[in-house]
N, C-alpha and C positions, 0 to 999 in steps of 0.2 A: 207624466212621469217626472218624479223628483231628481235634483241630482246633490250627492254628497261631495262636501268639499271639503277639503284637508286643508291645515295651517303647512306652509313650505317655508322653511328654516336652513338655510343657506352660508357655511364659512367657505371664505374662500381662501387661500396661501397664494403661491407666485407661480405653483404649476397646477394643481389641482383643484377640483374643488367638490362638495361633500353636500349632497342633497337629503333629507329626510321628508319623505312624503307618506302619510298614511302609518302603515307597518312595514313599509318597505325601506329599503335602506341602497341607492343607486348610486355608482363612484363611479364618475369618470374623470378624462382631462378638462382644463376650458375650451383647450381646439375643439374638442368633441360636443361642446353646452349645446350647440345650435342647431347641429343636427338630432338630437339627443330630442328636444324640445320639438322639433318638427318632427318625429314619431310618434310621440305619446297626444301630439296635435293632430296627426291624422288617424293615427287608430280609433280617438276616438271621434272623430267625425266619417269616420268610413262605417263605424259600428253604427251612429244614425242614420247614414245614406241606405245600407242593407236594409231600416226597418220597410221601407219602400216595398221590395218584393215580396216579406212578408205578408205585411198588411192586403197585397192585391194576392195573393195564395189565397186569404184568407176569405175575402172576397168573392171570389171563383167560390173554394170549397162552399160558400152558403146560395151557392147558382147550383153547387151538385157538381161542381168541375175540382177535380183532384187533378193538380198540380206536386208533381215527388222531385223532380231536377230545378233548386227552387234558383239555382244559377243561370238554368237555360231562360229563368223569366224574370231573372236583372236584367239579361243582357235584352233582353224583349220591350223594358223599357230606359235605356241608357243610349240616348244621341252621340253622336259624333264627338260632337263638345267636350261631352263628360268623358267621353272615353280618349280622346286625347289629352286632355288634362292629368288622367289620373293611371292611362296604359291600360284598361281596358278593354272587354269586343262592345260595340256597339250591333242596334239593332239590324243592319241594313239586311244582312244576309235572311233573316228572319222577316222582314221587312221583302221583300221576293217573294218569298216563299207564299207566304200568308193572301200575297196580291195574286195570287195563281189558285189557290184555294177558293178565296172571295169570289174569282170569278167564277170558279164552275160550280160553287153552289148557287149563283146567281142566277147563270144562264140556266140550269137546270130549272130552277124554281120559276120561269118565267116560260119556258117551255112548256112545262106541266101544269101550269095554270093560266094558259093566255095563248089565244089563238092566232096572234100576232105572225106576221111573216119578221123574216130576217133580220129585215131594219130595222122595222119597229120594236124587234125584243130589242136591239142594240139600244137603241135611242132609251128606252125606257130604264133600263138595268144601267148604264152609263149615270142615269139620276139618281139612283140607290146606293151607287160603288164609287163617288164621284166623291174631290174631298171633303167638301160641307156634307156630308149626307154621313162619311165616316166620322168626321167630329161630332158630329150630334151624337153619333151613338155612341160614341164614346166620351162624353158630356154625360149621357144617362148616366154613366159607370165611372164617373169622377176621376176620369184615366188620368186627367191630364194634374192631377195632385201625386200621381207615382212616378211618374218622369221624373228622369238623372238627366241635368243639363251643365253644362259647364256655365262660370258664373258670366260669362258676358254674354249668356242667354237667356240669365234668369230670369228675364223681365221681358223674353221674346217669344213665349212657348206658343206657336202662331197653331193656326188648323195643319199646315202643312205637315209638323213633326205629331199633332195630334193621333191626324189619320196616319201617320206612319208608324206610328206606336198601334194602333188599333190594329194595323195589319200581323203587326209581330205578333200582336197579341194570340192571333187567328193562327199563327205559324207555332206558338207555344201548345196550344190547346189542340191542335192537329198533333203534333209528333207527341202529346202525352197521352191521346184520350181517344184519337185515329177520326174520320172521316165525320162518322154518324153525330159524334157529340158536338165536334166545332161548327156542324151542318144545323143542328138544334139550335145551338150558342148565336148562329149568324140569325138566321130565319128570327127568333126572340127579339133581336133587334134590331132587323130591317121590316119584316110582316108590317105591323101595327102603323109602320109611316105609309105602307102602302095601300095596308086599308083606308086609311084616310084621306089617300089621294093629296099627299104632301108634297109639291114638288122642290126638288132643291136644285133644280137646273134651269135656267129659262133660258128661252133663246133671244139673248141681248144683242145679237149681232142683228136679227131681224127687225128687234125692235129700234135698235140704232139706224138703220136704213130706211126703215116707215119715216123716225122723226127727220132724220137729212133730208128725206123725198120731199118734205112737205118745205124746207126751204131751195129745194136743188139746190143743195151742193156737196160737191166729191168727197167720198169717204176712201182711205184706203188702211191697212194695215202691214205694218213695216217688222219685219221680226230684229228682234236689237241684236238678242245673246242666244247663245245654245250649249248646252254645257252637260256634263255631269254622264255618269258611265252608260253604257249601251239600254240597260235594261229599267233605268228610271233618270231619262234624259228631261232636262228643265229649259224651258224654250221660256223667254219674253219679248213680249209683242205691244207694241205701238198701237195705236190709231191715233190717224190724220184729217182732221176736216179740213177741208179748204189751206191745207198744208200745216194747220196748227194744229199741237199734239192736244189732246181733248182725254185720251186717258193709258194705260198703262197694264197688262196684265202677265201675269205667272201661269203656267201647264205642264204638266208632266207630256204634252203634244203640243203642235202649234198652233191647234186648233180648239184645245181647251184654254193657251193662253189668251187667242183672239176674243175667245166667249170672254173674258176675264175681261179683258182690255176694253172690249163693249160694254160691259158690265160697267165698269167703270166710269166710261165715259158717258152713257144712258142718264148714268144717274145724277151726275153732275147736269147735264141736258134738260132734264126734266124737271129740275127744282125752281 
């Protein structure tokens, strides 16, 4: 996309002063230059930020997903960040919603195809719905190029805001398209990891206690922080060998932070 640019020719006197841009003709005071100048600077950088929700409409429409509230899926991919920056809704609320969809086409799908008891659907579907397992699928679908982030996160756009974009996403495509289609849209992008028996969850806490076993000595795990509202709380977690911290982990539970914090610390271990 090209962009046209106008010669700006500027007199000024002791109170006003007199712009000529384009075919347009704009007067104001000099009090007034600077704000003046920071609107015609955000509109048009607010008019490139929208091509974002476009572009992923358009997107969806070549999946067969018709998208008509094309605001309900800005705000679907605009973080906190961006939306404090600029006054905004961010996704969170849609971010909910989406995490309550995910699941029950989840557990359904594992239900209906696996003869597993209780836990074992848990443990298995936990791997699917789990955030690296979200970022991937939404990695296939180039999500994370339509994210609105504010700029001192531009260079942050971690898995975490990934999969929380993927969820909104699920929460867009449910209140436009209802149950069946978002049910299609998930299945398309989790099935095929599952046919291939891809796991995206290992259990690093066990394997971190195999390798301590083999020197005896104490593991523990210390939770640091806990934060964040009722319904998508962020726990981090420590682990301690022989009282030295060895690694460090993030969870939406404190039990995905420990996996995390194993993880972490495993793999430093093992190298």
């Amino acid at each position: 996309m090209g962009c046209k640019w106008y010669d700006l020719v500027a007199t000024n006197d002791e109170n006003n002063s007199f712009f000529h841009l384009g075919f347009h003709h704009i007067h104001f005071t000099t009090q007034s230059l600077q704000s003046k100048i920071g609107f015609f600077k955000n509109s048009w950088y607010n008019g490139l930020e929208n091509l974002e929700a476009s572009h992923m409409k358009e997107k969806l429409g070549n999946l067969g997903i018709v998208i008509k509230d094309e605001k309900l899926l800005e705000t679907a991919l605009t973080h906190s960040s961006y939306s404090n920056e600029h006054g905004t809704e961010n996704y969170e609320r849609l971010e909910f919603l989406g995490d309550a969809v995910l699941q029950l086409v989840s557990s359904e799908y594992f239900y209906l195809h696996t003869s597993y008891n209780e836990g074992e659907m848990s443990k298995i579907r936990a791997s699917y719905v789990c955030e690296e397992a979200l970022a991937k699928y939404a990695e296939d679908l180039e999500l994370s190029n339509y994210i609105r982030v504010g700029h001192g996160q531009e260079k942050d756009i971690n898995h975490t805001i990934i999969a929380d974009v993927f969820e909104s996403l699920l929460a867009v495509i449910y209140l436009e398209n209802g149950l069946e289609v978002v049910k299609k849209f998930i299945l398309d992008c989790m099935v095929p990891y599952i046919e291939h028996n891809v796991k995206f969850i290992y259990d690093y806490k066990s394997l971190l206690q195999e390798l301590v076993q083999t020197d005896k000595k104490s593991l523990e795990y210390v939770l640091l922080n806990e934060e964040g509202p009722a319904h998508k709380r962020v726990f981090t977690v420590e682990v301690r060998i022989e009282g030295l911290v060895y690694g460090r982990g993030v969870g939406n539970s404190k039990k995905e932070a420990e996996q995390n914090a194993a993880k972490d610390a495993y793999q430093k271990r093992s190298r």
